[in-house]
Every structure is written in C-alpha cells, then in structure tokens.
VEXDREN-386331 format. One record per residue (C-alpha): residue number from 1; residue in three letters; x, y, z. Coordinates in steps of 0.5 Angstrom, whole numbers, plus 2048, in hexadecimal, padded with zeros to 3 digits. Example, Ala and Ser with C-alpha at 12.3 -4.5 7.8 and 13.67 -1.06 7.14 Angstrom:
// residues 2
pos_code_x_y_z
1_Ala_819_7F7_810;
2_Ser_81B_7FE_80E;
***
This chain:
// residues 463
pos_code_x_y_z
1_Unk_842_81F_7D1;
2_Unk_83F_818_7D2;
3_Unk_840_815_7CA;
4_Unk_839_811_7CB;
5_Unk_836_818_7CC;
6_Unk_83B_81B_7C7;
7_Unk_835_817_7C1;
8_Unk_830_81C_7C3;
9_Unk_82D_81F_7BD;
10_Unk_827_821_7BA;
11_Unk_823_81A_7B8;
12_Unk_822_81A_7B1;
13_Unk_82A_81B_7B0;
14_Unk_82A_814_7B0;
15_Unk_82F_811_7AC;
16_Unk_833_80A_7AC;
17_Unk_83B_80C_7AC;
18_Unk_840_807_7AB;
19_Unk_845_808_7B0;
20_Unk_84D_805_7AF;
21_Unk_852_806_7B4;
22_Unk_858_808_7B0;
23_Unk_859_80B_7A9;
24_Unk_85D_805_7A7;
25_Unk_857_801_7A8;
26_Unk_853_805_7A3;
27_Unk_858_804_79E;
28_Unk_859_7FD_7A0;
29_Unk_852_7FA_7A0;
30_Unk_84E_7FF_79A;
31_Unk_855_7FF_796;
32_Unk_853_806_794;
33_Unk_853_808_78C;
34_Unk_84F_80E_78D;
35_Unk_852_814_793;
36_Unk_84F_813_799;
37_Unk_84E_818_79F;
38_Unk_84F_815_7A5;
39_Unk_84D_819_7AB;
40_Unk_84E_81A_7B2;
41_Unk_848_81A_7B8;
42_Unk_84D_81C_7BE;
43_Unk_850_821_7BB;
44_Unk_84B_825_7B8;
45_Unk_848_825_7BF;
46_Unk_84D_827_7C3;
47_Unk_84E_82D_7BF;
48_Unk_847_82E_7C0;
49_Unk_847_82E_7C7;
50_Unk_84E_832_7C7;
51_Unk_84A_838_7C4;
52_Unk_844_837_7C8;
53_Unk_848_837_7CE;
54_Unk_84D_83C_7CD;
55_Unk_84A_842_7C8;
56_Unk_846_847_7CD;
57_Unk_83F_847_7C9;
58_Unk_83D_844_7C2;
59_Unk_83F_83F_7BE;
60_Unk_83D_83E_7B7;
61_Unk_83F_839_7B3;
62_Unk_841_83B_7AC;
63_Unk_83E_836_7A8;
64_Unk_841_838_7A1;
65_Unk_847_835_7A4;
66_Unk_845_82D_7A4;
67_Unk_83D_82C_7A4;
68_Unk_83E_825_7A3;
69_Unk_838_822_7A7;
70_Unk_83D_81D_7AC;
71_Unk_841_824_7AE;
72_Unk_83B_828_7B0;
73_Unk_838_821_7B4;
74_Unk_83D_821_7B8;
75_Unk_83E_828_7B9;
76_Unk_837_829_7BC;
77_Unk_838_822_7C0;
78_Unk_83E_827_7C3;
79_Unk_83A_82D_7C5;
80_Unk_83A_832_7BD;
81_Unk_832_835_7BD;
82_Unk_835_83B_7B9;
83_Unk_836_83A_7B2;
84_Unk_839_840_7AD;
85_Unk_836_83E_7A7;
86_Unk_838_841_79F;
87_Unk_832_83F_79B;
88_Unk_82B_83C_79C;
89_Unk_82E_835_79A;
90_Unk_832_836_7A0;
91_Unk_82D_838_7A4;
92_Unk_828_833_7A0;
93_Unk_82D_82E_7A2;
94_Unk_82D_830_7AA;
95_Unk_826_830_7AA;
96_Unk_826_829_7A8;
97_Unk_82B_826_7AD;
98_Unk_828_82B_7B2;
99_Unk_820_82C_7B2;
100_Unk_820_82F_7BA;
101_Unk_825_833_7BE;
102_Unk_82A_836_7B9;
103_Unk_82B_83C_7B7;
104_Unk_82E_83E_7B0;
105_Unk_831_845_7AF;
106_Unk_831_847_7A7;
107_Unk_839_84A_7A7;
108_Unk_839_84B_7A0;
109_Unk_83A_852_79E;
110_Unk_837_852_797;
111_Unk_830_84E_796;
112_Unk_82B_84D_791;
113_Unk_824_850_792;
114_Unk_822_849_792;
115_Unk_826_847_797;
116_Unk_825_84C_79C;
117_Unk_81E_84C_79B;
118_Unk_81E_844_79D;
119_Unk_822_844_7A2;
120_Unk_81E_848_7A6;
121_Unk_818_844_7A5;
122_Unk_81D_83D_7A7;
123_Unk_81E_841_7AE;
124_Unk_824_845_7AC;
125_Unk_825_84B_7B0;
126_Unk_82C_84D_7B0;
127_Unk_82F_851_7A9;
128_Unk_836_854_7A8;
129_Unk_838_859_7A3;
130_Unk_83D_85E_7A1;
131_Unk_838_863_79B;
132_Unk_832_868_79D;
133_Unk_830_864_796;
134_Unk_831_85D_79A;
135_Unk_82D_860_7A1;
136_Unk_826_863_79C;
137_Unk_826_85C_798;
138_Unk_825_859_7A0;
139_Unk_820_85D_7A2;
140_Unk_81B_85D_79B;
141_Unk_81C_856_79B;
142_Unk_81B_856_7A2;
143_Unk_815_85A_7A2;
144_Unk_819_85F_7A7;
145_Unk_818_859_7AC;
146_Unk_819_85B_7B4;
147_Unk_81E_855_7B6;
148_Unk_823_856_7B2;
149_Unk_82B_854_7B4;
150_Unk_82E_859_7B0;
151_Unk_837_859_7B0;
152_Unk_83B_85D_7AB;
153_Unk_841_85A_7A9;
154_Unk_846_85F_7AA;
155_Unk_84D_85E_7A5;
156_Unk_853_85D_7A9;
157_Unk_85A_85B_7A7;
158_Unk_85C_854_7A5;
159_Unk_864_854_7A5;
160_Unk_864_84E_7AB;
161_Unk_861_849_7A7;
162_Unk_863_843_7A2;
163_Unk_85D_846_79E;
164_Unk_85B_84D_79E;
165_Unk_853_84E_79E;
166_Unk_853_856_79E;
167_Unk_853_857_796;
168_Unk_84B_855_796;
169_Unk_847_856_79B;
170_Unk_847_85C_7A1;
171_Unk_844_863_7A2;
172_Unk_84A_868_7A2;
173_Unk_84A_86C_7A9;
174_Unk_846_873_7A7;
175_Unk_841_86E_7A3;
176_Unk_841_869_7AA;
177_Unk_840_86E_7AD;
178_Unk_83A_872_7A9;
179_Unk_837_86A_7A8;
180_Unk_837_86A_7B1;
181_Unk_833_870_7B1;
182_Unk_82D_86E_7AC;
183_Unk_82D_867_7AE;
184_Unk_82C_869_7B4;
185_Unk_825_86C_7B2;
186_Unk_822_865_7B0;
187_Unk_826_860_7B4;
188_Unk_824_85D_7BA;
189_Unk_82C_85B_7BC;
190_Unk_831_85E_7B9;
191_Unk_839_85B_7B8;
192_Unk_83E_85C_7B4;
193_Unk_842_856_7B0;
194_Unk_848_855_7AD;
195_Unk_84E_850_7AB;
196_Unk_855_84F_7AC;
197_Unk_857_84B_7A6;
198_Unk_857_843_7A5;
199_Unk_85C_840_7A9;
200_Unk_85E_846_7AE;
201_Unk_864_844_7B2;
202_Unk_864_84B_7B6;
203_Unk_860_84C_7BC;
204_Unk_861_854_7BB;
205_Unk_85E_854_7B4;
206_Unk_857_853_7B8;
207_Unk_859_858_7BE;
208_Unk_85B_85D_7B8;
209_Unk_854_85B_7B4;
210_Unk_850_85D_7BB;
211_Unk_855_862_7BD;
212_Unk_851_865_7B6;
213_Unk_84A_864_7B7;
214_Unk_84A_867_7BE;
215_Unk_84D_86C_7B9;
216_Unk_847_86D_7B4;
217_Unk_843_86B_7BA;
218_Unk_845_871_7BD;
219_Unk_844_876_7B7;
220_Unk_83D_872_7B6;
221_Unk_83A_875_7BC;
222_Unk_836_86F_7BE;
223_Unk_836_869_7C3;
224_Unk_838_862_7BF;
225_Unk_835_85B_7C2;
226_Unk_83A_857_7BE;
227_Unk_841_857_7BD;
228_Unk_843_851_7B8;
229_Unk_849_850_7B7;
230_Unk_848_84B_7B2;
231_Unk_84C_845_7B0;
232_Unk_853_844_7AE;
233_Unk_856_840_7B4;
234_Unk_85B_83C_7B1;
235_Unk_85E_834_7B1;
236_Unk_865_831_7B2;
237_Unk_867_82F_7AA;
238_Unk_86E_82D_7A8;
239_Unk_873_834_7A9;
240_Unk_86D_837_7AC;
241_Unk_86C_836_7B4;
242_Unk_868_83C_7B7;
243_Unk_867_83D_7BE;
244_Unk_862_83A_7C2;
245_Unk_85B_83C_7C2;
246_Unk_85B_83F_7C9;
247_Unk_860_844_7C6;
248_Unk_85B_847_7C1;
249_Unk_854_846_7C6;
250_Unk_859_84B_7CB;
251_Unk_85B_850_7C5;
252_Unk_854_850_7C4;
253_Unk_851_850_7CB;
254_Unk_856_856_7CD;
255_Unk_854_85B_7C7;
256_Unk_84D_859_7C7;
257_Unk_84D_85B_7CF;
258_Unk_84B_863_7CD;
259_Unk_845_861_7C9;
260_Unk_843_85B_7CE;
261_Unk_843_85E_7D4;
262_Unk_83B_860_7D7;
263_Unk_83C_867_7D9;
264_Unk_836_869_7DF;
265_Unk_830_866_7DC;
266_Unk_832_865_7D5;
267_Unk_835_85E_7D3;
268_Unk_83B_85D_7CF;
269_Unk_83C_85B_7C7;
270_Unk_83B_853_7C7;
271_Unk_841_84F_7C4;
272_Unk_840_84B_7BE;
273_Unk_846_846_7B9;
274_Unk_844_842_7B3;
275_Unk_84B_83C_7B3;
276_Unk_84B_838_7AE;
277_Unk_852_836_7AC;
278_Unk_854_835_7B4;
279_Unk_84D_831_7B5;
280_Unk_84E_82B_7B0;
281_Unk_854_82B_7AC;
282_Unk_858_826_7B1;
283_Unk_851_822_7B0;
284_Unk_852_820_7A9;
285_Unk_857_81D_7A4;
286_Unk_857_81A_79D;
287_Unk_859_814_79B;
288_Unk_85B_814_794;
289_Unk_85F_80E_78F;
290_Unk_865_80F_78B;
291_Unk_863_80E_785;
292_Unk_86A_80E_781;
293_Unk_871_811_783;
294_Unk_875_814_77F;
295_Unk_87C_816_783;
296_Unk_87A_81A_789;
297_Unk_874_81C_785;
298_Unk_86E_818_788;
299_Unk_867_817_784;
300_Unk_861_817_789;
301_Unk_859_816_789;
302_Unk_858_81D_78C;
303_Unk_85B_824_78A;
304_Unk_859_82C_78B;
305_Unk_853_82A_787;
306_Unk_851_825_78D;
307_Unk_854_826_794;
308_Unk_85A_82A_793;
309_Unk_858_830_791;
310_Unk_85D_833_796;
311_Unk_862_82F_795;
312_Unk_862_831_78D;
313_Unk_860_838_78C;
314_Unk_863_83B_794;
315_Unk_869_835_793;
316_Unk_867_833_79A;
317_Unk_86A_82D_79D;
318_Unk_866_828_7A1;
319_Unk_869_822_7A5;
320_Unk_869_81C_7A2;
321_Unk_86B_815_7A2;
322_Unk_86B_80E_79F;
323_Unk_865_809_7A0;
324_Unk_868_802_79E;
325_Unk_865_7FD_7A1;
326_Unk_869_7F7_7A2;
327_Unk_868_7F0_7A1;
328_Unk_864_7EB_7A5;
329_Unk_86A_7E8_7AA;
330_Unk_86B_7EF_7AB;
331_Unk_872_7EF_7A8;
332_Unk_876_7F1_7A2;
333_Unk_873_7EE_79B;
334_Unk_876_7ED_793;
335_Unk_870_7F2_791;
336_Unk_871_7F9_791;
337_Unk_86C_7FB_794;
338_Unk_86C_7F7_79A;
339_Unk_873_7F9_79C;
340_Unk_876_7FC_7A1;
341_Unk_877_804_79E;
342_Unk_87E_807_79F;
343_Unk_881_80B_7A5;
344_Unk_884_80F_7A0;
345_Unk_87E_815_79E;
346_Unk_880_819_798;
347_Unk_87B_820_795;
348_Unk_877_81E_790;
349_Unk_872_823_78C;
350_Unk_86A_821_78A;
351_Unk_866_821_784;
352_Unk_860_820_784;
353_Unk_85B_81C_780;
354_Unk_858_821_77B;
355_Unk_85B_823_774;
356_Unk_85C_82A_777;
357_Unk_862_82D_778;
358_Unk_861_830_77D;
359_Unk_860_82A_782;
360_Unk_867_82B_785;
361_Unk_868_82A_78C;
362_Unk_86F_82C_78D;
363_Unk_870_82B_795;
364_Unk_876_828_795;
365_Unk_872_822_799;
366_Unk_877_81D_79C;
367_Unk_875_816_79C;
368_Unk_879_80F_79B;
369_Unk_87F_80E_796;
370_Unk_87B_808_792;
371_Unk_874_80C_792;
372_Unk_871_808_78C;
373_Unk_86B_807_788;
374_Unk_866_804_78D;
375_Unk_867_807_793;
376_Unk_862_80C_797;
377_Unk_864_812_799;
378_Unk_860_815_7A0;
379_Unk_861_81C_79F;
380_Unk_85F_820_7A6;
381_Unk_85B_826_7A8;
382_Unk_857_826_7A3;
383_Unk_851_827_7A7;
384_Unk_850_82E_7A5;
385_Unk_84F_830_79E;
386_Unk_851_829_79B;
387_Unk_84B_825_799;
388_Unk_847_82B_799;
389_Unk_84A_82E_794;
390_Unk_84A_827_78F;
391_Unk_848_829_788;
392_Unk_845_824_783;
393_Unk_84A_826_77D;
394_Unk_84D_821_779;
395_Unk_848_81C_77D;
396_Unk_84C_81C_783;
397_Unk_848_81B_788;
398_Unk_847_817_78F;
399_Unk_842_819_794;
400_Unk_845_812_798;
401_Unk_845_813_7A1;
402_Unk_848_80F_7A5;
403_Unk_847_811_7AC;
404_Unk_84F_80F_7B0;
405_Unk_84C_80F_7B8;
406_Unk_851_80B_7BD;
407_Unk_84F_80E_7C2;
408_Unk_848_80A_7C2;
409_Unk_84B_805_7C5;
410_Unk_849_807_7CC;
411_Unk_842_807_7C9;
412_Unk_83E_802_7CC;
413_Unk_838_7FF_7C8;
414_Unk_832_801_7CC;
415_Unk_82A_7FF_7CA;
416_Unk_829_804_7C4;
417_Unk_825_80A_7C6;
418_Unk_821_80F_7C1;
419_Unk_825_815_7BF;
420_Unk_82C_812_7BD;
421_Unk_830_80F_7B7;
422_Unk_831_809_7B6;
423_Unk_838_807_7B4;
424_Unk_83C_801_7B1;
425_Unk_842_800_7B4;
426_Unk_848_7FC_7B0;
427_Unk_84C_7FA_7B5;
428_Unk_855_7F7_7B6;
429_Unk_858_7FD_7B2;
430_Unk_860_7FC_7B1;
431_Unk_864_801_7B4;
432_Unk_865_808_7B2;
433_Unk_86B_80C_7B0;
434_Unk_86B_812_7B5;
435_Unk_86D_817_7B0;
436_Unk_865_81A_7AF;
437_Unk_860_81A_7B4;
438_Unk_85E_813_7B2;
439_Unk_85A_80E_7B8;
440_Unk_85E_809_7BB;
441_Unk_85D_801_7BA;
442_Unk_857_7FD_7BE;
443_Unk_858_7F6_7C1;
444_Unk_852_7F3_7BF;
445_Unk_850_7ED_7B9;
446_Unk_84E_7F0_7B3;
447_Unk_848_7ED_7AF;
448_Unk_849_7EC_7A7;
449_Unk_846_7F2_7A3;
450_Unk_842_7F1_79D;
451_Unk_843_7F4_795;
452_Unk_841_7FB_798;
453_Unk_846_7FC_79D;
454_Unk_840_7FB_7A2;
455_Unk_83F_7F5_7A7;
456_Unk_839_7F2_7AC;
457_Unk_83E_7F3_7B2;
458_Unk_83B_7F4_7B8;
459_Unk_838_7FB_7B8;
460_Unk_837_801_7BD;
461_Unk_831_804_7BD;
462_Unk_831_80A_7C1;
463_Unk_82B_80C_7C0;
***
C-alpha cells in the first residue's frame, strides 16, 4: 500500500499525534515518570493487510482486544471495515471514529435488553448467541425485525489455547442444533459461531471446531449463510512460537470446503473470523520505570492492575529490554542511568505499584545485571490486551500514547489536503536495541522539545 494513501480515513478522526522514531527517544525526551504506551503504525497495518489477504472471507476486528482510537485508525487505514463488537460502548466507540462504511457486528453472546434495543437502532444487524432465552430477547427488543444476521455460538473444545474460553460461553451440540432450526424461522442469514480459546497455538483445534458444526449443522437440517470461526489466532511471546498464520488460514479453508462449496445453484456457507491478539499485539508495548530494586525483585509503575494483567494472573512472559539512554556525547558517563548497561542479563521478577499483593509478575524477565532505580523497562507485544485493560486501583492510572512510526520516513510532505491527520514529527532517535520490534534511528537534526515532550518542529500534514 502507498504510505500517503495508508492516511486515508474518515475526516472528523482528525487527530494530531506525536511521532517519535524509537521507544528510546520517547524516554529520552519525555523522561517518563508515568507508563507510557507506545505504539506501532506498521505492524498493526501489516497484520491488517495479511488477514484481509490471506482469510477467504470476512474479517472483524475484535475491538474488545485493544480499542485504543490510534489502533483502530490504522487499522481501517489498512482496509478493516468489519468490527466485532461486545458492548454499545464499543460500538458507540466505532461509530464515532467510523460514522460511514463500516459495518459492526454485536458478537456478544449474552446482552442487556437495552443494548439490543440500541444497537439495532445505531445500524447493528448482526447478533450471536448461545440461549432460546438469549434468541426471544433479540426478537422482542427487535420487534421481530426481517433483517437480522443471527449466529448461534456453538460450545466447542479449548484445550489448544493459552486461555480456554469454553467455560462460559457456547450452546452444547443438541441445543446448537435446536437453536439453528428455530432461528432459522426468523433470521434473515443464519451462521454458526464459535471460539477456540485465547492464544490457540493448533490449527487443528479450528478444523475439530468446524468439523463439529458441520455436525450440528448437519443434524439441524437446515442451510447455514455463515461459518464464524471466530477468533484466537495466536502472537509470538517468549516459550510460545505458534506456526504461521498461513497454517491456521489452511487448517480452516480445508475443513470449511463442505460448507463453503455452492451446490447447483445454492451457494455455500460464507467464512467469517474475529483476530485480535494476532492483529495488534506486535503493535504496541509498554514503557514502564523502576521505581525501586530489591535483589532480583524490581518495583515498577505499572502492574496486573495496569497492563500486565496477563503477565500477573496467566504468568505470561512478554519480552522485555532496558531503555537507558546515554549521555549526550554518546558515550558511557559517572550517572547511573546514563551508563552503558551490562552484557550480563539476569532473571528478575516485578511488583507492581498498588499496595496489593497480588500485583506480581513473576516472569522470570531477564534484563541487565546493574538494572536500577531510574531505568525504564520497554515491555513488548502488549498490544493486545495491555492498556485496554488498565484499572484506576490505588490511582494508578496513564492513558499517555506515543506513536513510535520510522517508516514515516519515506513519507514526503505534500499540500495538506481534506480527510487526513495531521501528525508532529520528533525527529533524530538514537539507536535501538534490536531485542523488541523497535524502529530503527533516523539521520536528520532534531529540534528542542518544550516542557511537554512536544515540540514546533516541521509538521507533516497529511490531510
């Protein structure tokens, strides 16, 4: 994709972002005390354009997974018009950034009277769910309405994941298979959902998934318009390298072939997915300060009841490296935070900032020897569930994003036009350690920043 046409989006999500060419420039020229989250324009983009190019139908993005506002402008920038949403907040959210030419799809299987009702009034046409109680509350609140997109989420094993979804959601076969037969009465298109669990590292866990639905499918007695196979594709974290995302797109195109294929005149069952996690995580991470050290035990500003939920309740490690940035010359200085860090990297465990205990993240993380009071931690693939999952406990709290985009550099600066973000650019990062996806040092003389971390540099305004 063109980078000057990857700005296009709707006009009144005009923002001004500050842009930074590295997570070491961040710290070096806001010097943080608060957590910042710092994101990446390319990569959520790329994994944007993979999906969209690779799934042979459909793909929603599940918002619930990061709906930070400067995620889902990129991601429609990409191509995303299909979003999963879980609440009218979410959807209240899309309808906002995106008030022409998308398409929502309320996927949550249990809802509020209410936010049926005011979900369809906003546009929504599309309902899952797994109750004949869930299925009479859509049609009243509905008023039996003739345009509905009905999909019965169908229970299905989550053994292959990191984080088994199936204790909650999900109509056992027999009952799937009763709920297909009277939704099928009322609904204008018809599908079957289901999900594999968070982080699903087996592509055969979505051919057993779909092997099952053709099943219930099957017993129903009826034609299905949609096969959902919902979400669950997985990141690269520490330990866990899943295959590639071709693999599962296979997996789940060979499974599906029965229900997909027309027959004489009759077409097949379309493909729907829902990714989040495989969408974004590589798109963000956090940049957090030590606070204090105690041995291998490293006080933080952020914590399970911040970003690292995952890393504290699922003990999931998350890369990490030290951000310390050197002094002026660029050499090694007599201040402790502007020294050259050890080659010698050792495990250490984190706490959090709240007066909880169980703000613990035991990792083992591994970082510099002479890790200290001072230095920030950059904390990677924390795109997916990480700032969207900050609580307000204790007064912790940060809602500071700083957009970390090197690849701007190929972007010229044109006339400002309609329809465009402007965005301020902070110039001449130092160089970046390669252990996390952190963009590399540009060439160019930067300009002072004032108090704020901002400055009056030369703007691109890609309007």
């Amino acid at each position: 994709m063109d980078q000057q046409k990857a700005f296009d989006k709707p006009a009144n999500t005009d923002v001004q972002e500050h842009l930074f060419r590295s997570v070491d420039d961040v710290a070096k020229r806001l010097k943080p005390e608060a957590p910042i989250q710092c994101i990446f324009p390319q990569p959520v983009r790329d994994q944007a354009q993979k999906f969209i190019a690779l799934f042979p139908g459909r793909v929603l993005y599940a918002v619930k997974c990061n709906p930070g506002p400067e995620f889902l402008r990129h991601m429609y920038a990409a191509g995303i018009r299909e979003f999963d949403v879980a609440s009218l907040e979410e959807a209240r959210l899309i309808k906002g950034l995106f008030p022409k030419g998308v398409t929502m799809h309320f996927m949550h299987p249990v809802k509020s009277r209410e936010a049926i009702r005011l979900a369809y009034k906003m546009g929504i046409r599309t309902f899952s769910l797994d109750s004949a109680g869930e299925l009479m509350k859509i049609l009243e609140e509905t008023k039996s309405a003739q345009d509905l997109t009905l999909l019965i989420r169908m229970a299905v094993s989550g053994n292959a994941a990191a984080y088994d979804l199936s204790g909650k959601f999900g109509a056992a076969p027999s009952s799937a298979s009763d709920l297909l037969r009277h939704a099928r009465k009322v609904a204008h298109k018809l599908g079957v959902c289901f999900h594999v669990g968070s982080q699903c590292m087996d592509p055969a866990a979505y051919s057993a998934a779909i092997a099952r639905a053709a099943d219930v499918i099957a017993k129903a007695k009826v034609k299905v318009d949609i096969i959902d196979v919902g979400g669950g594709f997985p990141a690269t974290y520490p330990n866990m390298t899943p295959p590639a995302l071709e693999d599962f797109i296979a997996a789940i195109t060979d499974t599906a072939q029965p229900l997909t294929d027309s027959i004489g005149v009759t077409p097949g069952a379309e493909l729907w997915c829902e990714p989040g996690r495989a969408m974004v995580a590589a798109g963000g991470s956090m940049l957090v300060r030590v606070t204090l050290r105690k041995g291998r035990r490293l006080y933080i500003n952020d914590g399970t009841y911040g970003s690292l939920f995952d890393a504290g309740a699922l003990n999931w490690r998350f890369p990490v490296r030290l951000v310390r940035p050197l002094s002026k010359s660029g050499k090694n200085s007599t201040a402790p935070n502007t020294r050259v860090p050890s080659d010698k990297l050792v495990p250490y465990t984190f706490y959090g900032p709240t007066c909880d205990n169980l703000d613990k993240m035991k990792g083992p993380f591994m970082l510099p020897e002479d890790t200290q009071e001072g230095d920030w931690i950059e904390i990677g693939m924390l795109g997916a569930y990480g700032a969207t999952m900050q609580t307000r406990f204790n007064g912790f709290h940060s809602t500071v994003v700083a957009t970390v985009w090197p690849e701007l550099n190929a972007v010229s600066a044109p006339r400002p036009a309609v329809g465009r973000p402007n965005l301020r650019v902070v110039r001449n990062a130092p160089a970046v350690q390669p252990a996390l996806p952190a963009p590399q040092a540009m060439a160019e003389p930067a300009p002072e920043l004032s108090a704020d971390g901002h400055t009056a540099a030369p703007v691109i305004d890609l309007k």
